[in-house]
N, C-alpha and C positions, 0 to 999 in steps of 0.2 A: 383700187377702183375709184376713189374719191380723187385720183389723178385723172384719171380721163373723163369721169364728169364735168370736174372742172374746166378740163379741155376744149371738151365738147362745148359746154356752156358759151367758154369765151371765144371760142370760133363762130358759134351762132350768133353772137350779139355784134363781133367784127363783121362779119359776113350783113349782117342786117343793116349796121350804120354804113358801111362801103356802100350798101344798095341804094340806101334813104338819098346819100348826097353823089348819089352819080358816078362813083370811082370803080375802076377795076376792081376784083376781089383780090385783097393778098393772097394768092394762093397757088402752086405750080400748076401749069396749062398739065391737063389729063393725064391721063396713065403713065407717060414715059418721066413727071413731075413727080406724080408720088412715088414711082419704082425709085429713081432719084433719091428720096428721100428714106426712104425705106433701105437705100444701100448703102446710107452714110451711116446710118445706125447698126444694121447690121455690123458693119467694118470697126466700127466705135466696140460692139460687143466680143466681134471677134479675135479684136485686138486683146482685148482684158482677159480674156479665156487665153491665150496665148501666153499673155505674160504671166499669170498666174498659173497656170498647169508645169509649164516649162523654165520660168526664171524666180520662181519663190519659191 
């Protein structure tokens, strides 16, 4: 939990300095950015469960 706080926190303060001096937000454009993101991990987790069920 203290992982995504943290997260969170330093998203909020990138997100706020991005705003302060005019830049785009680092951040993927809507839905089809964060599914994006959400399926490299996935694949990252799936892979691990994969290798450790079947090759250990």
């Amino acid at each position: 939990m203290n992982e995504v706080l943290l997260s969170m926190s330093a998203g909020l303060i990138v997100g706020v300095v991005f705003s302060a001096i005019k830049l785009p937000i680092p951040a993927p454009p809507v839905l089809s950015g964060v599914m994006g993101i959400v399926g490299v991990y996935a694949g990252a987790v799936g892979y691990q469960w994969i290798v450790e069920r079947f090759f250990s």
